[in-house]
Each structure stands twice: as structure tokens, then as C-alpha cells.
N, C-alpha and C positions, 0 to 999 in steps of 0.2 A: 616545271615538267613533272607533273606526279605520274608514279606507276610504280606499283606493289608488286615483288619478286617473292619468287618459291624458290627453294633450293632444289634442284637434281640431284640425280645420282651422282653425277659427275663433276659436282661441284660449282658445273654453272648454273648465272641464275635465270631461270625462265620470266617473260613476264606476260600481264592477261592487262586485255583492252579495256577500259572503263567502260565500252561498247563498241558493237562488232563482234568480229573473229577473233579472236586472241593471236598474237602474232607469233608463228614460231620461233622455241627457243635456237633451232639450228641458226635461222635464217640473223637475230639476233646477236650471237655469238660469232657470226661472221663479221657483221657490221663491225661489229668492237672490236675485233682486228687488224681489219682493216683502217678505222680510227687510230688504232694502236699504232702500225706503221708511220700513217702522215705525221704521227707525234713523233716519233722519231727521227724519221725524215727533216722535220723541220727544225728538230732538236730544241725543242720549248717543251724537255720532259719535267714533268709536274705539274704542269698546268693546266691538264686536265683530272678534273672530280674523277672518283670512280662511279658517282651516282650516273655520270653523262652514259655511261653503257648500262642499264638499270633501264632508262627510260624504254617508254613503248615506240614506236618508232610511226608516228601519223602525221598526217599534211602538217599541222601546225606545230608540231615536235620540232620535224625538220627545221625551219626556217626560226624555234626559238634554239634548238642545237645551234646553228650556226651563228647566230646573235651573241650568244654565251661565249663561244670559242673564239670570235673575232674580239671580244671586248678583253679574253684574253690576251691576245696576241701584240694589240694596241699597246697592252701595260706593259709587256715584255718588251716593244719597242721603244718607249717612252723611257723607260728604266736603259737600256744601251745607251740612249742617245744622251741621255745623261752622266751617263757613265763617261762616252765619248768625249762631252762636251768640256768635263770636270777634267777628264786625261789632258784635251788640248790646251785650257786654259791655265793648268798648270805650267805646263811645257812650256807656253809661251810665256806666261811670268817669270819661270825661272831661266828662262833664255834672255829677257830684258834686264833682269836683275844680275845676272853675269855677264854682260854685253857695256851695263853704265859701270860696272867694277873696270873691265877690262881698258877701257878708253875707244876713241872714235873710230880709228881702224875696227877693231871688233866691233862696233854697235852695227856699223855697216855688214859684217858678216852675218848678225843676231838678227839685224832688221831683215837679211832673205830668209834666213830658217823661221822667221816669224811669220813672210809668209805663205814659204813652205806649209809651215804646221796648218795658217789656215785654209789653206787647197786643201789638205788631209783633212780637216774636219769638216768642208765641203763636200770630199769625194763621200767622207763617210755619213754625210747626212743622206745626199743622194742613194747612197748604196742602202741606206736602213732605210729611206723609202720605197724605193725597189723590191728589195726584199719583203717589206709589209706587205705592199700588192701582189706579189707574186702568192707569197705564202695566204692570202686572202684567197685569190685566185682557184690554188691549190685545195685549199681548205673546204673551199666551194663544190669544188669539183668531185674531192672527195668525201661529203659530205653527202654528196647525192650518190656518189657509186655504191657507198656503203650501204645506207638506207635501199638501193633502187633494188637489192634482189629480195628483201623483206618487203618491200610494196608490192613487188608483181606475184610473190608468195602470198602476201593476204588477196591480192586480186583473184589467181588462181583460187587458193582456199575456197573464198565465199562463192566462186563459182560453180567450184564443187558443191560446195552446201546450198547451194540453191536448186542444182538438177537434182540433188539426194531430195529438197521438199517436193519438188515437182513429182519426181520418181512415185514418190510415198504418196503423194495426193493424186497418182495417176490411177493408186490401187484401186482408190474406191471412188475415183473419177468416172460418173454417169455414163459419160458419153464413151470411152475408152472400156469400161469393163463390161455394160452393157451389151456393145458394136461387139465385143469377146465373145463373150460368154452365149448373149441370148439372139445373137445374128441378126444386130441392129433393133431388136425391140427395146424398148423403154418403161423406166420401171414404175409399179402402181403411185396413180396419180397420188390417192392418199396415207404414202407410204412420208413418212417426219422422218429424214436422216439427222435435223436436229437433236432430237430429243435421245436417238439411239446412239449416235458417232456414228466414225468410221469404220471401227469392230463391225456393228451391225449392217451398214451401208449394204453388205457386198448382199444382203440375205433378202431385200426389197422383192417382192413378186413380182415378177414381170405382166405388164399390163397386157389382156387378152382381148379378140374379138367380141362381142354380142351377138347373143341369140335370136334370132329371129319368129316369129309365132309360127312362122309355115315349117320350120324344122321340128321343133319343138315335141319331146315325146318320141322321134326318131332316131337312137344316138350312131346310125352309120353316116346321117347327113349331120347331127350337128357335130359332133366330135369331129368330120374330116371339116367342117366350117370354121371352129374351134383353134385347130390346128393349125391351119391355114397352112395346108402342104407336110409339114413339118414329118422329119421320119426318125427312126431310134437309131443313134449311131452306137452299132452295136461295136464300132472298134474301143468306143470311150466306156463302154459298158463293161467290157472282156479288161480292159487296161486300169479300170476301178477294181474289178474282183482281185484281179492277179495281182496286186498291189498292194491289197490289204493290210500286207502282214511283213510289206516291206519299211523298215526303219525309217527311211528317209521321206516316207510317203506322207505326209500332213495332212491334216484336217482341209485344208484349204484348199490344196491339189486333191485332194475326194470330189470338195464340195462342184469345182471345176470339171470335175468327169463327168458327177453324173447330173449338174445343169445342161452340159452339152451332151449326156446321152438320153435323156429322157421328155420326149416333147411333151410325154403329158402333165408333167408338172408347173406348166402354162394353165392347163384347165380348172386351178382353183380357184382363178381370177373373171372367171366365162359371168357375164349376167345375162340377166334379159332386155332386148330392145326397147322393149314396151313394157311399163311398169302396171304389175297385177298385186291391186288388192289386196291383205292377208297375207302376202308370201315375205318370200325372206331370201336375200342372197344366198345364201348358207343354212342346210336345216341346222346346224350344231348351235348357232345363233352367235357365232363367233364371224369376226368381220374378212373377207376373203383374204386376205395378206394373214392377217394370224392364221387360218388352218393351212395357208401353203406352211407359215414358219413350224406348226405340227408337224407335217408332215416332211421338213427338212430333219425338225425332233430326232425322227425316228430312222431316217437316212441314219444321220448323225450317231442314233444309239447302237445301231448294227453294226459302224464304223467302229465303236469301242469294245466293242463284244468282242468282234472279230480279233481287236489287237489285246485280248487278253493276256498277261504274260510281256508284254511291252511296254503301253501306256495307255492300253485301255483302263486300265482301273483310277488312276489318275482323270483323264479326261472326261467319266461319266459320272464318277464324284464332285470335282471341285470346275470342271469345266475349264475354258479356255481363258489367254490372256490376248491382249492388244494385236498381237504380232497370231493368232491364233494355235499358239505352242500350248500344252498343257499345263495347267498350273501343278507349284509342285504341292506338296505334303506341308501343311501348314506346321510352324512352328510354334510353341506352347505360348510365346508372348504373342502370338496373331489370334490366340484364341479368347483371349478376354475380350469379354465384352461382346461375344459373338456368338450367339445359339445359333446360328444357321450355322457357322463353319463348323462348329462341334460334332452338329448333328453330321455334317458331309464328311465331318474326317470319322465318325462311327460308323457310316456305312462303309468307310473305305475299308476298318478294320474289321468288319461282322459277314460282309456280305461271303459267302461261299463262289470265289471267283475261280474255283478249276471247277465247280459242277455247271456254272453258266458255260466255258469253253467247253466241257462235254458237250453240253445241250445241242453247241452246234456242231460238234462231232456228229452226236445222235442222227439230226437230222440232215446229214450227207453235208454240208457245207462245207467242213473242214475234214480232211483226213491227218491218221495218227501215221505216223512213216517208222514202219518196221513193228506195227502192230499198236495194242495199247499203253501207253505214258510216253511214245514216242514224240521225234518236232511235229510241230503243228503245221500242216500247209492247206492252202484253199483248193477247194475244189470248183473253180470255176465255172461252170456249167450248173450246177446247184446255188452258186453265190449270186450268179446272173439271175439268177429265178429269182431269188430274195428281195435282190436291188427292184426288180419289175416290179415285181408286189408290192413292195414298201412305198414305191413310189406313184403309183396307180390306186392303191386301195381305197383311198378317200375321195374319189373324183367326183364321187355320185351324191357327195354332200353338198355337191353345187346343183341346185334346185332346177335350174334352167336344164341341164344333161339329162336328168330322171327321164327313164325311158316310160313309154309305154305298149302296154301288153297286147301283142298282135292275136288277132281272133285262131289264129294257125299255132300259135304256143298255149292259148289258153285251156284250162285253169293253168296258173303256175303261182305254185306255194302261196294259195289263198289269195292271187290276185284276179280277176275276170276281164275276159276281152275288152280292149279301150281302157284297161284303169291304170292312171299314172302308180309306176311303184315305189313309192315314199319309201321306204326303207333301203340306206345306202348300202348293205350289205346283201339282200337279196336283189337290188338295183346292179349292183355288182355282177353276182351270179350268173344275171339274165343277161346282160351284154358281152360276160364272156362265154356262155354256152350258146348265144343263139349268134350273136355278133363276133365273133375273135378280132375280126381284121379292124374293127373299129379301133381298138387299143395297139398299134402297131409295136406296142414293147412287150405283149401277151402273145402279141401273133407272133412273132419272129423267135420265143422258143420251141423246142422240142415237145414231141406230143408226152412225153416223163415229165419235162417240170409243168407243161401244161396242167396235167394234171395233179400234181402237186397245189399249183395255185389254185387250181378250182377248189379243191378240198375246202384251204382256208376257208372259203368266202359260204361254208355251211351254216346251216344255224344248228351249234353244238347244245343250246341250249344249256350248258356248264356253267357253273355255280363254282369258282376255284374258292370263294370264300366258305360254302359247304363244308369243303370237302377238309382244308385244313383248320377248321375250325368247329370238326364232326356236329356240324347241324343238321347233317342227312344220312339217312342210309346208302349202303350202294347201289339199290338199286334206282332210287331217285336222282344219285348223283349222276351215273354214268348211263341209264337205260337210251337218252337220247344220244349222248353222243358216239354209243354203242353202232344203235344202228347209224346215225349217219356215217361210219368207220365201215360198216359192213357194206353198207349201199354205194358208196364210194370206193368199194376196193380199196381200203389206205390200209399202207403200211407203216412199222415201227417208224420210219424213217420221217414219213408224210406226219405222225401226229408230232414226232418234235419240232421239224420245219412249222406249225401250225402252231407250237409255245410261243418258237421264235419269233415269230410274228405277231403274238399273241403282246409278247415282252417288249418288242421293241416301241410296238403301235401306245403301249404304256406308256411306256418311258418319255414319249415325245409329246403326252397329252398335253404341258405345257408349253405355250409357245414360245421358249426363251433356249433355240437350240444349243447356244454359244454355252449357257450355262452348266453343262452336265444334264444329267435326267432329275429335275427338280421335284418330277412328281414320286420317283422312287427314293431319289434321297432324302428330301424334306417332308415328303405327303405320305410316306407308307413307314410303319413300324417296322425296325429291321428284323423282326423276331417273323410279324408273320409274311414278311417278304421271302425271309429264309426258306419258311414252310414250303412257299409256292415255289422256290427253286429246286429244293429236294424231290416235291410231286413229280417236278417234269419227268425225269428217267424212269419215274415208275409208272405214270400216267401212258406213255406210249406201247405198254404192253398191253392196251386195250386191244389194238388192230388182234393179236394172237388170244388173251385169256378172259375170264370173264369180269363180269364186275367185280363179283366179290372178293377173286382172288387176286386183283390191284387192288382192291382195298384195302385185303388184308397183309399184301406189298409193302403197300402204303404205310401202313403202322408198323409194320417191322422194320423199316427206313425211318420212321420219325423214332420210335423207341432208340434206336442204336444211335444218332444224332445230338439227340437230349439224354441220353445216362449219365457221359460225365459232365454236364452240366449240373444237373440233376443228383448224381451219385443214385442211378440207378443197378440193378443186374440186366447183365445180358437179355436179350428175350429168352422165354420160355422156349425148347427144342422142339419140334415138329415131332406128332406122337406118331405111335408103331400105324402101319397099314390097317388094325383092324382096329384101330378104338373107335371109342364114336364120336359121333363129331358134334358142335354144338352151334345154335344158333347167336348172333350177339345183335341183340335188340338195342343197344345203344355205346356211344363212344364218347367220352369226353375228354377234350387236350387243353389245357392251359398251360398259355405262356409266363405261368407263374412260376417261378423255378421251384416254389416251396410243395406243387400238390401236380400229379396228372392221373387222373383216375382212370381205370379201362373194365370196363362191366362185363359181365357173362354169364348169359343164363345157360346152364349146360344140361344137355338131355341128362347126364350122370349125374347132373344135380350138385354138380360139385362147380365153383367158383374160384380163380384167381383174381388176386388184387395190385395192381402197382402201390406199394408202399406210400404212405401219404401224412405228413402230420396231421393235417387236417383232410380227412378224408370225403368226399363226394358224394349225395345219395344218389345210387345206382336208378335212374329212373327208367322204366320196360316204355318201347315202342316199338312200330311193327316194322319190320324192315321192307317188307312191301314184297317179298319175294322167298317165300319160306322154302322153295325148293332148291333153293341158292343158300346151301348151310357153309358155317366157317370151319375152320383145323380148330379141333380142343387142341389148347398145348396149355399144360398145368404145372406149376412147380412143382418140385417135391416137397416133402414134408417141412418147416421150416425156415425154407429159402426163399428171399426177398423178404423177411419179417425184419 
């Protein structure tokens, strides 16, 4: 009977099954008590091992336990009985042998007590058999009382452990989360849960209808075909926002709100009935389960933004685990050997995570409670809007939806009566200004975030690499998205909502949602990702100033940023009301910490330098717009040499 013991706290000894369940030590330490007693009981103490309580307690234990203990028992009999036998056969010889001393009268009294003695060494063979059986009997009996609440204890156990694998394979059980979540639809045919697990399982696209050629080009008949009925349950939409920033809210319970509140996130999986030549499921050329898992991406990265300050930072760095909990902060021995976690734990320490949770201050999402650096809470109504967008915006990359252009909207933004509109963004555009009610998660806001969504879906025509990496003037940079700011009526509010969007749609360009934002952490420098986070709060004062003077914003937010990196001076001070002011025909910023040069040709003729070991030649270009002059602001004599 082998079985390896661990000691307890309490001194007894636990043991583990060679296979199975392991059988509790409570349940264990009872048996051998109960053991303990019948050995008492029977009064044959010692003769059992202490190994015999040690053992694991399984079908064939049992019945070599009791083989063991009987063969004890036997010996202990056999030993009395000759004990017995040795007692009587004394007695009787030294009764005979004082019986022929004494003479014949005595022999006759010696010859009853002889045999007296042997009825007594009858009675007591009888009684030591007796006693064997019974205590067999006994031994049996208890034998199995002991054992019987550690058998129906491992019964119970693996019972239990068997509804916990059920439980667990129920998560990501087709038929069960499916019937949940997507109201009996079934998930894309060639979606591999092999190759991804169960982690991934739950994130499969749901398989959609096909399009038909007589819809086609109409998206108020194919989207409602599309759909098949389907409407926005705006209770799971409100219960996703309001939740955001609640602690106990996971990634998983997100992902469950907004699969049940948003039906259009079925439409990335939409083809065509009838297969045409040259075309492509997907203009992206990506296969329709990867842009829906994009566009979960980007769900996913708004989800992290928002829990800034919690475990967003966590979550969109290093991504999720098994159980979809945030992974934590790698330790220095998880880093060897590991460029990618390196890379993920430097963005987690570079990235500037209170100007991202401004951003969505900025643009009405979150509010500051009791003014500015106040708790962070959502603003529902605005967070609604985001969830819509986020989860709508890519629809029009399914080739088959592409509207086209009724003779009664034409021209529209370069397209003409009957032209399919191949561009998913002004594709976009055209079905939520002419069509609303087709996208019923667009229709069912308010005419404020209505308009907010439309904004996004402009053609900004924005260069953010431009801009932090001064390869344009302002007025090239911003003249377009100037006006489309002006022609839209947008406010401060409407161009951060438009970052946000802007950042999240990024973030999720890889389709690996579970992992973090792989395209920001692993595919962009956190230097000039930094850049484009600083822009944002300066960029939304487009809707109120003009270009030049976010520009020139602009650089006085990166200067203060990089000085003590840099070991720069303050900026220059804003000069008196009448000096004059000067043109700057060029800017150059590098993320080099050792040089950032900033030129200017000044009507005064006079020039400031940012300090540089190695200095930059100032090269003249035109700015495009001479009647848009900068602020001179000049050191004084001396200062920043």
C-alpha cells in the first residue's frame, strides 16, 4: 500500500492519490480514528503499523487494509492459544504428577480436575475462536465505516470537479454562449478555435446573412436584410457606459454588453450572394472575422482609456490573461529574453497616462467632479455616442453594404449619380446623412451626439505625422481641417471626441484584441506617440483659433515637455503688444535628446536659437500663408547660450 504524506500545520499527515482526486486529509484523519478505537476495542494494541493510517484510502486499499489487519489478528490468536495450551498442559502434568505421589484415592480426585482442565482448555479454544470471528467480523465492518466517509468524500469531490470543468467549458461552449450572447446565431464558419483556445473562443464573429444583387448599393434594404430584424438594446449600451469606471466591471462583462447591444457589429461578416469578379469581401483585404476582431480592438481600447487610473494602463499595455484579468507588471526575471515585453512594460512607463484621460475629459466623455483634478466619472450620454461609433465605423469596409449614390444627393464629395462609393469613410458619411435610420445605434442618439458622430466621419485630410514631426507649415497642416471644423459647426469638445476616435480606431488596427494595443505598444515609438498625445489638447483649439496660433500652441507645449529631458530654458516670454512680429518659415523637432533646433526669420532681423550641440541648418520655406504671421519672442542677451 504505497502513498506519500505531507505534513500539515497540525501535525497530521495529509495524503495525494497516485491518481484521481487526492483524498482529504480531514476525511482521512477521521478513518484513523476511528481505526484507532476498534484497536482498542479489541485490545490487540500494537499491532497495528502507523504506516496503515498514511495509506490513501481506494477500492483496493481497502480490501489489502483488511488482509493486513486480519493476518494480524490470526497471529495474536495463535500466540493465546498457545499460550492457553502451554497453561493447561502444565496444570495437567503437574496435577498427574501430584496425583501418582499422593496414591489412588488422590489419582481419582487428579484424574477429575484433569478433566476439568481439559473442558477449560475446550471452552477456551471455542472462546478464542469466537472471539477471532467476531473481532474479524468487527474489523470488517469497521474497516469500511472508516474508509466509507473518505469514499463518498472523493465521490462528492470529483463531482464537484467535474461541474467546475463543465462550468468552465460552458464559457466558451458554442452552443451555450452563442444562444447568450448573439440570440442563437452561430459563430463564423471559418473561425479555428483550435489554434486560438478558449481565451479567444468567446471573440469568433458571428456568422451573417448574404447579400443579394437586387439590394445591393441600397443600404436602407441591405443593412435592414443584414440585420435580420435585429435592434440596439440601448439598456446594455447605457449599462456598458455607466460601468466603465466601476472596479468590479471586466473586460468580459464589457465585451457581453456591448455584443448584446450593438447589432451592427454582425455586419462585418455580410458578403455577397453571388460571387463578382475582382472584388474582395473586405476592401482592407483583411478576412471578415479579423476586421470584426479590429474593430472589437478598438471597443477593447476605449474600454482601457476610460479605466485610466484603475487598470487601464495595465490592460492596454500588456493585455489580458486566461480568465481575461489584466496582466500584471512584469518582473525583471520575465524580461529576459523578451524584446516585446520590454518594449510593453516602456510604454507602460513613457506613455503620458493623465493627458490620454484628459483627452476624454476634453471631449465630454468623462467629467471632473468638483471642477479640474477632481474623481473621474462618465458621462453617459457622450460615452454612448463613442460605443456607437466605435462600433459602426468600419461597416462600409464590407464591400457588399457600399452604398450607392442616388441621382437626388448627387454630386456628393466627388462621387456622381449611380457611382458605388468605394471609400469607407465617406461611404460612411452618406448613410448617416442621408440614411440615419439604417444604422439603428446612430439613429437612436440625440441630435448633439448625432452630430458629433458625423464630424468624425469628415475627410480631415490631417497629417498628425506633419505636424509632430514639423514637415509642414500651418497652414498646410490645418487649412483643411480648419474648414471642415468651420463647415461642421465643431466644437473644442467635437475635435477631442474626433482624437478619441481617432486613437482608439489605432489602437485596435491589430487584430489581436485580448493582447493590449499592439499596434501602439509594439509598432509606434513611444517618443513620437508621446508627441501625438500632447497635440491633442492643443489641436482642439482649432474649432476657436487659427492655425498658426495652435501651432504656435503647439511648440510651446512641446518645448515645456522636452526641456527637462533636454535640459532646455523655459520658452521665450510673449513680447510687448507693439513689437513686431515675425514670420517662421520653418521648424524642426527631433527626438534626439542631444539637438532640437527652431528657426526664425524675423522682420527685426533678429534670430533666436534653441541651444544645440550640434546645431541644424536653418532651411527658409514658404509657409503658404504670409498674412498668418507668428509672436516674435526673443531671449535676452545671453540666455539659453
Amino acid at each position: 500500500m504505497g502513498g506519500g504524506g505531507s505534513s500539515s500545520g497540525n501535525g497530521r499527515r495529509r495524503t495525494t492519490r497516485t491518481s484521481g482526486e487526492p483524498t482529504s486529509g480531514r476525511a482521512v484523519a477521521a478513518a484513523a480514528k476511528k481505526l484507532r478505537d476498534l484497536q482498542r476495542r479489541l485490545k490487540f494494541r500494537g499491532c497495528l503499523a502507523p504506516s496503515v493510517f498514511e495509506a490513501p484510502f481506494e477500492e483496493a486499499a481497502v480490501e489489502s487494509l483488511y488482509r493486513d489487519l486480519a493476518a494480524r489478528f490470526r497471529l495474536a490468536r495463535q500466540t493465546l492459544l498457545a499460550v492457553w495450551l502451554a497453561a493447561v498442559t502444565a496444570a495437567s502434568a503437574g496435577l498427574f504428577v501430584g496425583g501418582a505421589a499422593l496414591g489412588s484415592s488422590a489419582q481419582h480426585g487428579l484424574l477429575w480436575g484433569a478433566v476439568g482442565a481439559s473442558g477449560v482448555l475446550l471452552f477456551a479454544l471455542w472462546t478464542c475462536v469466537e472471539a477471532d470471528r467476531l473481532a474479524r467480523r468487527l474489523l470488517w465492518s469497521g474497516t469500511q465505516a472508516c474508509v466509507g466517509d473518505a469514499r463518498e468524500h472523493e465521490a462528492l469531490a470529483a463531482q464537484v470537479a467535474q461541474l467546475r470543468a463543465q462550468l468552465g467549458a460552458a464559457k466558451y461552449e458554442e452552443a451555450t454562449m452563442y444562444k447568450l450572447l448573439f440570440r442563437g446565431q452561430t459563430r463564423l464558419a471559418s473561425f479555428s478555435s483550435g489554434t486560438s483556445g478558449p481565451r479567444e473562443f468567446l471573440l469568433a464573429a458571428p456568422e451573417a446573412r448574404s447579400i443579394t444583387s437586387a439590394v445591393e448599393g441600397e443600404p436602407n434594404l441591405a443593412i435592414a436584410l443584414a440585420l435580420s430584424g435585429r435592434t440596439t438594446d440601448w439598456d446594455a449600451v447605457k449599462r456598458a457606459a455607466t460601468r466603465l469606471r466601476h472596479r468590479d466591471y471586466g473586460l468580459r462583462d464589457y465585451y457581453v454588453d456591448v455584443r448584446q447591444a450593438f447589432p451592427e457589429l454582425q455586419l462585418y461578416t455580410v458578403t455577397r450572394e453571388e460571387y463578382k469578379a475582382g472584388h474582395r469581401d473586405i476592401s482592407s483585404g483583411l478576412t471578415p472575422d479579423e476586421e470584426y476582431r479590429r474593430t472589437l480592438g478598438a471597443l477593447f481600447a476605449l474600454y482601457w482609456l476610460a479605466r485610466v487610473g484603475i487598470d487601464g494602463e495595465c490592460g492596454l499595455s500588456f493585455g489580458v490573461d486566461d480568465d481575461w484579468a489584466p496582466r500584471k507588471i512584469p518582473e525583471q526575471e520575465d524580461l529576459d529574453g523578451s524584446a516585446a515585453l520590454k518594449k510593453r512594460l516602456t510604454f507602460y512607463c513613457n506613455t503620458p497616462w493623465k493627458k490620454l484621460l484628459q483627452l476624454l475629459v476634453d471631449a465630454g466623455m468623462l467629467t471632473e467632479r468638483g471642477g479640474r483634478g477632481g474623481a473621474v466619472e462618465v458621462a453617459v450620454p457622450r460615452m454612448c455616442a463613442m460605443l456607437a461609433l466605435t462600433a459602426i465605423h468600419d461597416v462600409f469596409k464590407v464591400e457588399a453594404l457600399l452604398p450607392r449614390v442616388r441621382p437626388e444627393h448627387a454630386p456628393f464629395k466627388g462621387f456622381a449619380a449611380g457611382d458605388v462609393i468605394n471609400d469607407h469613410d465617406v461611404a460612411m458619411y452618406y448613410v448617416l446623412d442621408h440614411f440615419p435610420e439604417a444604422l439603428p445605434s446612430f439613429a437612436g442618439l440625440d441630435a448633439t451626439q448625432r452630430h458629433s458622430v458625423l464630424f468624425t466621419q469628415s475627410k480631415m485630410s490631417f497629417n498628425h505625422g506633419w505636424l509632430v514631426q514639423a514637415e509642414a507649415p500651418p497652414h498646410a497642416l490645418f487649412a483643411r481641417f480648419k474648414r471642415v471644423i468651420m463647415a461642421g459647426e465643431a466644437n473644442p469638445p467635437d475635435v477631442s471626441f474626433y482624437f478619441v476616435h481617432w486613437l482608439t480606431d489605432l489602437a485596435g488596427a491589430v487584430p489581436n484584441p485580448l493582447d493590449g494595443s499592439e499596434r501602439l505598444v509594439l509598432g509606434f515609438p513611444y517618443q513620437v506617440l508621446g508627441s501625438f498625445i500632447t497635440s491633442f489638447s492643443v489641436l482642439s483649439a482649432l474649432a476657436t483659433q487659427t492655425e498658426t496660433e495652435v501651432f504656435e500652441t503647439y511648440l510651446e507645449s512641446y518645448w515645456r515637455d522636452a526641456a527637462p529631458r533636454l535640459r532646455l530654458p523655459p520658452p521665450p516670454p510673449p513680447p510687448p503688444a507693439t513689437s513686431a512680429t515675425a514670420a517662421i518659415p520653418s521648424v524642426r523637432l527631433s527626438s534626439s535628446p542631444s539637438k532640437v533646433c527652431v528657426g526664425r526669420r524675423a522682420r527685426t532681423s533678429q534670430i533666436f536659437t534653441v541651444p544645440s550641440e550640434q546645431p541644424e541648418a536653418r532651411v527658409p520655406a514658404s509657409s503658404g500663408a504670409e498674412e498668418r504671421a507668428f509672436t516674435c519672442r526673443m531671449y535676452p542677451p545671453g540666455a539659453g547660450t
